[in-house]
Chimera marker file (.cmm) of the C-alpha trace (Angstrom):
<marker_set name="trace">
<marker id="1" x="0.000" y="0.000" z="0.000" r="1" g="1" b="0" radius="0.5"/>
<marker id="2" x="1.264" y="3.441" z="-0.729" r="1" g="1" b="0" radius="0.5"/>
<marker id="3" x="2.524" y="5.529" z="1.530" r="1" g="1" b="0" radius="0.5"/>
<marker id="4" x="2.165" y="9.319" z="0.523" r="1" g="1" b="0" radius="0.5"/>
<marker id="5" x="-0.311" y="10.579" z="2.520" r="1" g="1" b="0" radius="0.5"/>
<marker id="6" x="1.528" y="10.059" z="5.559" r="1" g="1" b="0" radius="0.5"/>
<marker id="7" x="3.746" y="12.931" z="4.589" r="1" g="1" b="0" radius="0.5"/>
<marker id="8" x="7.143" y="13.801" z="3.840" r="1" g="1" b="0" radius="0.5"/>
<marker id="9" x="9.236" y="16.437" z="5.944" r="1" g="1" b="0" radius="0.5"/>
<marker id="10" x="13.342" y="16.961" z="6.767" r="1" g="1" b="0" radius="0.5"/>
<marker id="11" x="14.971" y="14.378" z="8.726" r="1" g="1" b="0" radius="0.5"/>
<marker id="12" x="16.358" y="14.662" z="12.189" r="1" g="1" b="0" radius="0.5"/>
<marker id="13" x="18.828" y="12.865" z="13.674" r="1" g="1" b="0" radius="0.5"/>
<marker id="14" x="18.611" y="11.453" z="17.099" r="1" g="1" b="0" radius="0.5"/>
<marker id="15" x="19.723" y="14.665" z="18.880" r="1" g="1" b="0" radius="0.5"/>
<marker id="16" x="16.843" y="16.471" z="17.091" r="1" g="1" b="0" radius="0.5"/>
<marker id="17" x="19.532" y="18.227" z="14.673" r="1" g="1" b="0" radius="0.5"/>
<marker id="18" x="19.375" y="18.328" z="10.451" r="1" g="1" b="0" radius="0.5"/>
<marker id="19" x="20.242" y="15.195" z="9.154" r="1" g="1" b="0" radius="0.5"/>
<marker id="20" x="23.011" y="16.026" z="6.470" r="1" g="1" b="0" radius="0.5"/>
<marker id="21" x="24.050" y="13.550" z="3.944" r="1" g="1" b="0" radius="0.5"/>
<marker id="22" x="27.118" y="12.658" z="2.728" r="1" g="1" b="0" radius="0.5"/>
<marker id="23" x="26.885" y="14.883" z="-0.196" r="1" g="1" b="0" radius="0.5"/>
<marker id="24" x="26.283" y="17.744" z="2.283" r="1" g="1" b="0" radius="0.5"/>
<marker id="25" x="22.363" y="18.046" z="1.205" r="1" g="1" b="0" radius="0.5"/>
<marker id="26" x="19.554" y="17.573" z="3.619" r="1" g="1" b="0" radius="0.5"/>
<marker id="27" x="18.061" y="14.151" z="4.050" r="1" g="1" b="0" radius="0.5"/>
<marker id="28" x="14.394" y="13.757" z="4.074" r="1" g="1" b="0" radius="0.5"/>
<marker id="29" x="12.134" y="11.342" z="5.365" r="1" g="1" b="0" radius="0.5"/>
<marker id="30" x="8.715" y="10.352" z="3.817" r="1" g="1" b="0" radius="0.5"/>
<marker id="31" x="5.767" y="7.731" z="4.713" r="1" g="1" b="0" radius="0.5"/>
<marker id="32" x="5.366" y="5.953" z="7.838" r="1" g="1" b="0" radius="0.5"/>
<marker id="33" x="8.860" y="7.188" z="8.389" r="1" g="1" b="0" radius="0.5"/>
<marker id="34" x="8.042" y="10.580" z="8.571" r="1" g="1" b="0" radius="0.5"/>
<marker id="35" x="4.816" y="10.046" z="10.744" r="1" g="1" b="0" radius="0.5"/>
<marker id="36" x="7.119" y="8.400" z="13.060" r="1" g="1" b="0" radius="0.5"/>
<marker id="37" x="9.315" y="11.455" z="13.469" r="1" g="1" b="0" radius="0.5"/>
<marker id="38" x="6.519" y="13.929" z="13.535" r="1" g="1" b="0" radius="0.5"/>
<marker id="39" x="4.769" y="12.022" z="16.670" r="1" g="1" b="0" radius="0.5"/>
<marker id="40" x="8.169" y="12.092" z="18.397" r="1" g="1" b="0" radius="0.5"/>
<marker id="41" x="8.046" y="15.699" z="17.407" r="1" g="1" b="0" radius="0.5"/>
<marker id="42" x="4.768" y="16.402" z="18.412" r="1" g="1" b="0" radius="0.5"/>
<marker id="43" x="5.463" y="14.591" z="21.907" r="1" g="1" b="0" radius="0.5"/>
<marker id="44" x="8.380" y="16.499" z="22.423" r="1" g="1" b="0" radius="0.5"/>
<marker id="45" x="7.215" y="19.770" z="21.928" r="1" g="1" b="0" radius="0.5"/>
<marker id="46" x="4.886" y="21.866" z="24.861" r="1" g="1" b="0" radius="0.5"/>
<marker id="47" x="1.905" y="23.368" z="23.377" r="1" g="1" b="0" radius="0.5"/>
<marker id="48" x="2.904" y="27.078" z="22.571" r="1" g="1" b="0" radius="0.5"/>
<marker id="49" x="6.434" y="26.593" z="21.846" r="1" g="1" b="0" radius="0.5"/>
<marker id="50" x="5.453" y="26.414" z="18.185" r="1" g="1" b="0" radius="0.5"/>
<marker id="51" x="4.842" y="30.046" z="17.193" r="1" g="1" b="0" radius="0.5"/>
<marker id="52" x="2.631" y="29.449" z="14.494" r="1" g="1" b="0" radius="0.5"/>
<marker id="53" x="0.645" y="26.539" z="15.786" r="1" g="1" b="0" radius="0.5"/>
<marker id="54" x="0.526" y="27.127" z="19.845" r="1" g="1" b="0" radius="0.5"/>
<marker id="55" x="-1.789" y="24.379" z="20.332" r="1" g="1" b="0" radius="0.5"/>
<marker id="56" x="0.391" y="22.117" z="18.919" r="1" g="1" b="0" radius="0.5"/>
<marker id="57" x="2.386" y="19.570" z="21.063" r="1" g="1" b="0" radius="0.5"/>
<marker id="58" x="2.278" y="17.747" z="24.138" r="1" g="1" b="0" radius="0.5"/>
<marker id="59" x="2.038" y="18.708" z="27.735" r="1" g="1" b="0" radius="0.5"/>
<marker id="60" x="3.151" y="15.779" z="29.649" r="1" g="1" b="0" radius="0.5"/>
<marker id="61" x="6.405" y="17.687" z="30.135" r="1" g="1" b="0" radius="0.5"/>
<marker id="62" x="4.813" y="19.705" z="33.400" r="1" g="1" b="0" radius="0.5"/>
<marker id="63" x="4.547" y="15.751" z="34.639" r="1" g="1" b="0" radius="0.5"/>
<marker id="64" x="8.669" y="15.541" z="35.117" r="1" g="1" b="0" radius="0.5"/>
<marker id="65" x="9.572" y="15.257" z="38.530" r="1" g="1" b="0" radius="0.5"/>
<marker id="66" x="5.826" y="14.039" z="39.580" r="1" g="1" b="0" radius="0.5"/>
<marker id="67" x="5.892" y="10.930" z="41.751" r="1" g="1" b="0" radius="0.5"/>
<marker id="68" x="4.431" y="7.758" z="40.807" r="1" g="1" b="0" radius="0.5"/>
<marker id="69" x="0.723" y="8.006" z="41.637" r="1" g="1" b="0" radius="0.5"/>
<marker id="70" x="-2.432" y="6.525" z="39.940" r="1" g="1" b="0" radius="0.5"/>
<marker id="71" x="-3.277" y="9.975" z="38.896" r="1" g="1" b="0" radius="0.5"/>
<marker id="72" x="0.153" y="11.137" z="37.786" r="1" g="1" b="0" radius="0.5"/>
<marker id="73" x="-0.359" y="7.985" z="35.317" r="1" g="1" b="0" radius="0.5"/>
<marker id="74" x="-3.493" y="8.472" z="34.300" r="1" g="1" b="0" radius="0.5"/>
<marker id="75" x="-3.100" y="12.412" z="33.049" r="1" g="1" b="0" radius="0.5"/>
<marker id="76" x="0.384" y="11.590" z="31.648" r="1" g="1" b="0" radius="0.5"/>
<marker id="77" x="-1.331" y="8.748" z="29.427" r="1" g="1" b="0" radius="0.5"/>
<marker id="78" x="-4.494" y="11.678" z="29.047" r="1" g="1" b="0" radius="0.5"/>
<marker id="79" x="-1.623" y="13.983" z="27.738" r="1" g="1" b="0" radius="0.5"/>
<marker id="80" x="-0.354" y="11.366" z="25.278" r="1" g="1" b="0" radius="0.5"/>
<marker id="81" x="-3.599" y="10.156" z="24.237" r="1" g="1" b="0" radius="0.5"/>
<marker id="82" x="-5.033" y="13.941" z="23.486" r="1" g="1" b="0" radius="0.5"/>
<marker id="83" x="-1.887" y="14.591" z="21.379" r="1" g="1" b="0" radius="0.5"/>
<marker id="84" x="-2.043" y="11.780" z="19.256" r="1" g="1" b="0" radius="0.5"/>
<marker id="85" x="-5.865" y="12.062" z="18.642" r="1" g="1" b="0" radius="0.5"/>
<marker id="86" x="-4.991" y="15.616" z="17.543" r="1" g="1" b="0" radius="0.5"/>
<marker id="87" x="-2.744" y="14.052" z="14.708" r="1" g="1" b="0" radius="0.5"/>
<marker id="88" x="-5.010" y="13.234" z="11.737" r="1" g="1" b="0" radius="0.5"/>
<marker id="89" x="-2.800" y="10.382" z="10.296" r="1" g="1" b="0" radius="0.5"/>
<marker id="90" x="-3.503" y="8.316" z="13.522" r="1" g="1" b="0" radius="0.5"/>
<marker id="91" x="-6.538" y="5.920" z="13.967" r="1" g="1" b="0" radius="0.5"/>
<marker id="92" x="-7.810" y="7.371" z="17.694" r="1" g="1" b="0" radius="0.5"/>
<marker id="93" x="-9.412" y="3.739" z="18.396" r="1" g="1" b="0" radius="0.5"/>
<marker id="94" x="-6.048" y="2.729" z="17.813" r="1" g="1" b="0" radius="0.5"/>
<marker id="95" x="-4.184" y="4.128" z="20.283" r="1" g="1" b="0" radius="0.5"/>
<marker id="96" x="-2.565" y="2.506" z="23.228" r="1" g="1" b="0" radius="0.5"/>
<marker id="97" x="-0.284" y="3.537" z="25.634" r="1" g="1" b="0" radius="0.5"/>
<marker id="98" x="1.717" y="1.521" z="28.212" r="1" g="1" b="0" radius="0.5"/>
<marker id="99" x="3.864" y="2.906" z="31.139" r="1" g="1" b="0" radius="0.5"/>
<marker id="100" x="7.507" y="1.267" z="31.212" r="1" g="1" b="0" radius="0.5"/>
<marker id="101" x="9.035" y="3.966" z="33.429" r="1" g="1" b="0" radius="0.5"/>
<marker id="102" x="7.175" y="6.343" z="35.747" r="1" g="1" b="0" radius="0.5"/>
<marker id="103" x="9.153" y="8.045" z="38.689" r="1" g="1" b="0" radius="0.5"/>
<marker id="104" x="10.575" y="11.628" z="39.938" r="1" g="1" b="0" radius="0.5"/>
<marker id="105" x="13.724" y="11.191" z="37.344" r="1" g="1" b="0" radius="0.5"/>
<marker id="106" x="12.445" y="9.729" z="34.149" r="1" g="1" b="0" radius="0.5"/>
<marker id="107" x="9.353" y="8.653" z="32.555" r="1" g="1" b="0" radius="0.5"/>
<marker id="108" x="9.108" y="6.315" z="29.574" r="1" g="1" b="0" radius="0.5"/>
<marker id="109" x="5.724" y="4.372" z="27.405" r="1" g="1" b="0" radius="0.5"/>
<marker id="110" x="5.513" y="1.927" z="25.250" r="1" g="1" b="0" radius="0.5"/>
<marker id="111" x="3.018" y="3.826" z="22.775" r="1" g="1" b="0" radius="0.5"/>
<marker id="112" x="0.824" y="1.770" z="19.746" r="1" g="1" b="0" radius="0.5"/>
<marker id="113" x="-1.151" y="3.281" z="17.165" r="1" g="1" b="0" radius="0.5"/>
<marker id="114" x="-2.284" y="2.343" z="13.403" r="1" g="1" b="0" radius="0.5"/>
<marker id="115" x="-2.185" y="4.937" z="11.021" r="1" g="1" b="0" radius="0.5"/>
<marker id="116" x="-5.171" y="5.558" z="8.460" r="1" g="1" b="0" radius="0.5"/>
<marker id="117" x="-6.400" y="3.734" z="5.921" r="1" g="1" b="0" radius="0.5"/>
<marker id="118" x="-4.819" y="0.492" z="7.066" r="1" g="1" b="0" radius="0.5"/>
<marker id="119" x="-1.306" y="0.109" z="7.354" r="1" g="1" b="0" radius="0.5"/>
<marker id="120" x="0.102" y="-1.864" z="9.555" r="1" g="1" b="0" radius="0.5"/>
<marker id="121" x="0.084" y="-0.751" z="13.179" r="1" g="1" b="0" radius="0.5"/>
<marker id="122" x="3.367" y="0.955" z="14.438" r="1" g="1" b="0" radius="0.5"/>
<marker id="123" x="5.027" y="1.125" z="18.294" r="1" g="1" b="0" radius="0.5"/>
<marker id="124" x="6.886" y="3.398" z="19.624" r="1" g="1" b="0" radius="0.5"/>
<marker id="125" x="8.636" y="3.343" z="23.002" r="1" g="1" b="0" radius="0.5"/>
<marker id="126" x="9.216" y="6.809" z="23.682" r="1" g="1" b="0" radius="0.5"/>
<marker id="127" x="9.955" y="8.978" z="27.282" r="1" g="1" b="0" radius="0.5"/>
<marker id="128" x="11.916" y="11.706" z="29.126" r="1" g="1" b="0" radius="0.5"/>
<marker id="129" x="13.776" y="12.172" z="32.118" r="1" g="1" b="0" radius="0.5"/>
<marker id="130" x="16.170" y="14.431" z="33.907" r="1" g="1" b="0" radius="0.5"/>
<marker id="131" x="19.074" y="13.714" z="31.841" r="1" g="1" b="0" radius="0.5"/>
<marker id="132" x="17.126" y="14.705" z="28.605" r="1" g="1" b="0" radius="0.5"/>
<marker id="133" x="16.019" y="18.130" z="30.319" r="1" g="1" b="0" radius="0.5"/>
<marker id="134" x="19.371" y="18.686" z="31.627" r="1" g="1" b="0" radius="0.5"/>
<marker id="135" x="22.011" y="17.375" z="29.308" r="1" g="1" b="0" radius="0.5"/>
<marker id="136" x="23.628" y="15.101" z="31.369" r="1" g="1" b="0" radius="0.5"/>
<marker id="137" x="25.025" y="11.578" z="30.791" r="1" g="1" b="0" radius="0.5"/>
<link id1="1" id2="2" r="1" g="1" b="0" radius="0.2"/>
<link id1="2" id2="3" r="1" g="1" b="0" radius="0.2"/>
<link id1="3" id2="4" r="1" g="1" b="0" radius="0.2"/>
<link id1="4" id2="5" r="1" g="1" b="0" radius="0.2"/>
<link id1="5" id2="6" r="1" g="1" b="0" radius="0.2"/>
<link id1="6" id2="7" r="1" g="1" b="0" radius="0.2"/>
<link id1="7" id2="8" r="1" g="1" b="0" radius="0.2"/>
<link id1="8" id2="9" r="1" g="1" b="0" radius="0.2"/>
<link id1="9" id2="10" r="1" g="1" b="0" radius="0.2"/>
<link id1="10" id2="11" r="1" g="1" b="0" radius="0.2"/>
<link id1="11" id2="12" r="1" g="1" b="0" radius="0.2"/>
<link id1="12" id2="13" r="1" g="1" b="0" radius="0.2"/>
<link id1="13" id2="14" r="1" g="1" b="0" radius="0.2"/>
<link id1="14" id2="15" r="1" g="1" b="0" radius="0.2"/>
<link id1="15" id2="16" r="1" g="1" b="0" radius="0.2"/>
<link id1="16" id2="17" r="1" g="1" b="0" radius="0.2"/>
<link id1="17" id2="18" r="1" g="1" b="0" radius="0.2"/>
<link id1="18" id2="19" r="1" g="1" b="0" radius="0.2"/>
<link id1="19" id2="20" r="1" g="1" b="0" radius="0.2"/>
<link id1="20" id2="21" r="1" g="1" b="0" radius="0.2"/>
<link id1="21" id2="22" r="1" g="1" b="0" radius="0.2"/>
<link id1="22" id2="23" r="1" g="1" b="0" radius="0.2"/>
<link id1="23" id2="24" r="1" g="1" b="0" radius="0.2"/>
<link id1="24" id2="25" r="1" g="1" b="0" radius="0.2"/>
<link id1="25" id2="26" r="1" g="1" b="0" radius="0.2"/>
<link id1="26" id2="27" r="1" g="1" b="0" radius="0.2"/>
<link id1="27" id2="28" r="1" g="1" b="0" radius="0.2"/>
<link id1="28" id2="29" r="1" g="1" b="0" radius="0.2"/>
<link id1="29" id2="30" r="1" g="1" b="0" radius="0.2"/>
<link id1="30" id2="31" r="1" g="1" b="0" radius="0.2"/>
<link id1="31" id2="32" r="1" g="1" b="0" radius="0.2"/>
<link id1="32" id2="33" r="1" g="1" b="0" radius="0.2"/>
<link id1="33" id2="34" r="1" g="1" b="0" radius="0.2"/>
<link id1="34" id2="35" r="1" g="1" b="0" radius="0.2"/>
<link id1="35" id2="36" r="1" g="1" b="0" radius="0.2"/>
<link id1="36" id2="37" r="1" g="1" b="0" radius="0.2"/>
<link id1="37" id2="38" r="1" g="1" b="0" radius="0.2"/>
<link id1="38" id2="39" r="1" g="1" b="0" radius="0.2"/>
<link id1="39" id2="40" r="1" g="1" b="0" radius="0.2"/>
<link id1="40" id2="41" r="1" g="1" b="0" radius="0.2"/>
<link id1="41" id2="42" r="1" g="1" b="0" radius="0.2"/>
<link id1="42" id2="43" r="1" g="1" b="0" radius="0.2"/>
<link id1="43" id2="44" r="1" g="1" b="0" radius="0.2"/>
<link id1="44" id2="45" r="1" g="1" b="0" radius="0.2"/>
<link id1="45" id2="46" r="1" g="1" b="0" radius="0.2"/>
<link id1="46" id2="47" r="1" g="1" b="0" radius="0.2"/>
<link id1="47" id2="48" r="1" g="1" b="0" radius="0.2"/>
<link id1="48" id2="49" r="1" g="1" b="0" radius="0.2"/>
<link id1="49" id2="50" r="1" g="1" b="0" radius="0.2"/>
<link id1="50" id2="51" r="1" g="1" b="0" radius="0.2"/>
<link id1="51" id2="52" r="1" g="1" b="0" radius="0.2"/>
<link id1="52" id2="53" r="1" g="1" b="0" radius="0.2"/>
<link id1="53" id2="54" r="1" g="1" b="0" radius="0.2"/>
<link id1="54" id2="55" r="1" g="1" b="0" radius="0.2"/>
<link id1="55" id2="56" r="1" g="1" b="0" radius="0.2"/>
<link id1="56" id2="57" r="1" g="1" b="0" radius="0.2"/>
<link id1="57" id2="58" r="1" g="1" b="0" radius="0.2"/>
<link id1="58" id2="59" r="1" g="1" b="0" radius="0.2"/>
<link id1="59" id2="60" r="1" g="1" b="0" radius="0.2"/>
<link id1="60" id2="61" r="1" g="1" b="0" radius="0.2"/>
<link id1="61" id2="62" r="1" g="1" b="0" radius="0.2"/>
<link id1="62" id2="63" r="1" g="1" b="0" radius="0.2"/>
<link id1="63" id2="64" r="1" g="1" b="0" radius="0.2"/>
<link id1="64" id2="65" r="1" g="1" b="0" radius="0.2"/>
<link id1="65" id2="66" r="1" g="1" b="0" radius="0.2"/>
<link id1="66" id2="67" r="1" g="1" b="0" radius="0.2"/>
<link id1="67" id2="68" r="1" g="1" b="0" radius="0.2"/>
<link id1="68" id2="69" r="1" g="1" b="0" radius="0.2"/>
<link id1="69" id2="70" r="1" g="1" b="0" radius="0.2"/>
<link id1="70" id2="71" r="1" g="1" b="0" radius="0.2"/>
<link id1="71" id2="72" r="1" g="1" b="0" radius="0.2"/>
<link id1="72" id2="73" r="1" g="1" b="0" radius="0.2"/>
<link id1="73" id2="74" r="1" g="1" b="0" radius="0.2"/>
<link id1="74" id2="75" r="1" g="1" b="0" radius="0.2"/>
<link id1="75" id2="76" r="1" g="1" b="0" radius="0.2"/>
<link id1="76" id2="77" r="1" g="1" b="0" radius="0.2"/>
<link id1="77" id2="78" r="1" g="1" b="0" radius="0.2"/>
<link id1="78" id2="79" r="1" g="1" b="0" radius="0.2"/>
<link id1="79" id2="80" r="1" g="1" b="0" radius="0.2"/>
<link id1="80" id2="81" r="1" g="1" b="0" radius="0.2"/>
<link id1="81" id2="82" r="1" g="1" b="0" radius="0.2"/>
<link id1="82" id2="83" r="1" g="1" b="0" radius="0.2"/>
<link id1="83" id2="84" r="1" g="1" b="0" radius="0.2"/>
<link id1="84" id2="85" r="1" g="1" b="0" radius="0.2"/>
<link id1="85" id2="86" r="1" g="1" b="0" radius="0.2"/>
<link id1="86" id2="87" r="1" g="1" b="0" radius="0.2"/>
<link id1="87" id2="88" r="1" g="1" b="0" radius="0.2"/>
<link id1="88" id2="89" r="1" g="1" b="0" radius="0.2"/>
<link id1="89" id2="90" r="1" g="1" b="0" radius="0.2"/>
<link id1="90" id2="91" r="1" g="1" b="0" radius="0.2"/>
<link id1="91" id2="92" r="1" g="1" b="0" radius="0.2"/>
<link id1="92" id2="93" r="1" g="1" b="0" radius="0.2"/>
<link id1="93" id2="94" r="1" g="1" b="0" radius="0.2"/>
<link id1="94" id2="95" r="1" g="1" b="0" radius="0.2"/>
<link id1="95" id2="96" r="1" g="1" b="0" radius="0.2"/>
<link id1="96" id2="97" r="1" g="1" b="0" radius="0.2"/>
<link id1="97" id2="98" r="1" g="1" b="0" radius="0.2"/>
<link id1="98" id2="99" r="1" g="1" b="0" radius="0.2"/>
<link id1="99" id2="100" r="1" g="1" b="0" radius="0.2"/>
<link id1="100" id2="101" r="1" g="1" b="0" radius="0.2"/>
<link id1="101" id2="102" r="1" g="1" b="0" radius="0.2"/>
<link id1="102" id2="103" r="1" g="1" b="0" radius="0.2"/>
<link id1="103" id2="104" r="1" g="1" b="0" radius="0.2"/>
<link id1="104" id2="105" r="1" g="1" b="0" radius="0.2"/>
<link id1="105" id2="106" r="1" g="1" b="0" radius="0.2"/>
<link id1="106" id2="107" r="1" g="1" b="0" radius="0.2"/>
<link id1="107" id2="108" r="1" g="1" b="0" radius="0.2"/>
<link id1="108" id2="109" r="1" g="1" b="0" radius="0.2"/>
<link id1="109" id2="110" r="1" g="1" b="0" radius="0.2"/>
<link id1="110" id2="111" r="1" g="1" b="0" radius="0.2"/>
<link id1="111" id2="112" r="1" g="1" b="0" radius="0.2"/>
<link id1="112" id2="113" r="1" g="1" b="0" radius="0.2"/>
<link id1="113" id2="114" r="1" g="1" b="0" radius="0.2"/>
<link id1="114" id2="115" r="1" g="1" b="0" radius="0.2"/>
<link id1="115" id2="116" r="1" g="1" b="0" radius="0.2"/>
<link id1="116" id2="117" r="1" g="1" b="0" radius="0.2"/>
<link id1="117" id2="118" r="1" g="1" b="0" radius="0.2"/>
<link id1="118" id2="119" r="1" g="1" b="0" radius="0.2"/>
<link id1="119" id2="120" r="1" g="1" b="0" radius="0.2"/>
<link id1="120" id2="121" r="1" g="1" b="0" radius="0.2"/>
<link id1="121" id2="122" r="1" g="1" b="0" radius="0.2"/>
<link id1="122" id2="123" r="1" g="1" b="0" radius="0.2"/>
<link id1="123" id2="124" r="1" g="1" b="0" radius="0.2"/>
<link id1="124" id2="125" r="1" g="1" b="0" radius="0.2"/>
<link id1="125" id2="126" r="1" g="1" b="0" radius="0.2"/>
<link id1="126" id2="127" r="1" g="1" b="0" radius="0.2"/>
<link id1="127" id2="128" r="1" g="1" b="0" radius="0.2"/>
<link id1="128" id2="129" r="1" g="1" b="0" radius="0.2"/>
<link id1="129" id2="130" r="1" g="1" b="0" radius="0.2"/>
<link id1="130" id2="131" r="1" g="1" b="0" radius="0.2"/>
<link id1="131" id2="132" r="1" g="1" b="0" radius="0.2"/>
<link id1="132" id2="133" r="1" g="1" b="0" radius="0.2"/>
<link id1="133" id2="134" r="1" g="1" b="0" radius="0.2"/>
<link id1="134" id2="135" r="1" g="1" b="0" radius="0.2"/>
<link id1="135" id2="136" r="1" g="1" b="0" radius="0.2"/>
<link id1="136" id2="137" r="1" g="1" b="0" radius="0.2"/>
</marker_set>
């Protein structure tokens, strides 16, 4: 099945810079590919850090440093779960999302979704901690 309407943007590496090629061009990223880096994107990013779209994004990041408490886990997955329905590529009914990780220093899910119009579902273990706020190995 194609793939096209799942989009095609610039690639980021893993630190969230450009992706250059070896030819010194910019590498792009298209399909399932590129929804995969714009829901990392879209988790990533606070709602209003995005000039131009300020209800775009996530806000789980006010849950860093929260303890582990039923409700803690329930609004972070709320938070995820409201961010994804907001992307139109994603099937809501689809969505699941699993916490692997939830303390004061780091939290981490095990997130699964299938994209429109059938193709095949996609999971995605994704989190944040201190270390990714601060920097710090």
């Amino acid at each position: 099945m194609r793939e096209d309407y799942l989009g095609m943007d610039i690639l980021f590496d893993l630190d969230g810079d450009l992706a250059v090629g070896l030819t010194g061009d910019l590498l792009c990223v298209s399909g399932r590919d590129c929804l995969l880096q714009d829901v990392r994107d879209r988790l990533e990013t606070l709602p209003g850090d995005l000039f131009a779209h300020g209800s775009w994004g996530c806000g789980i990041g006010k849950l860093l440093g929260a303890p582990d408490t039923p409700l803690n886990r329930a609004l972070a997955t709320r938070y995820i779960r409201y961010a994804l329905e907001a992307e139109p590529r994603i099937e809501d009914k689809s969505i699941s999302i699993k916490p692997l990780v939830f303390n004061t220093e780091e939290k981490r899910f095990e997130i699964n979704f299938s994209p429109v119009n059938g193709i095949n579902p996609a999971s995605v273990i994704w989190g944040f901690g201190v270390t990714d706020i601060l920097d710090v190995e």
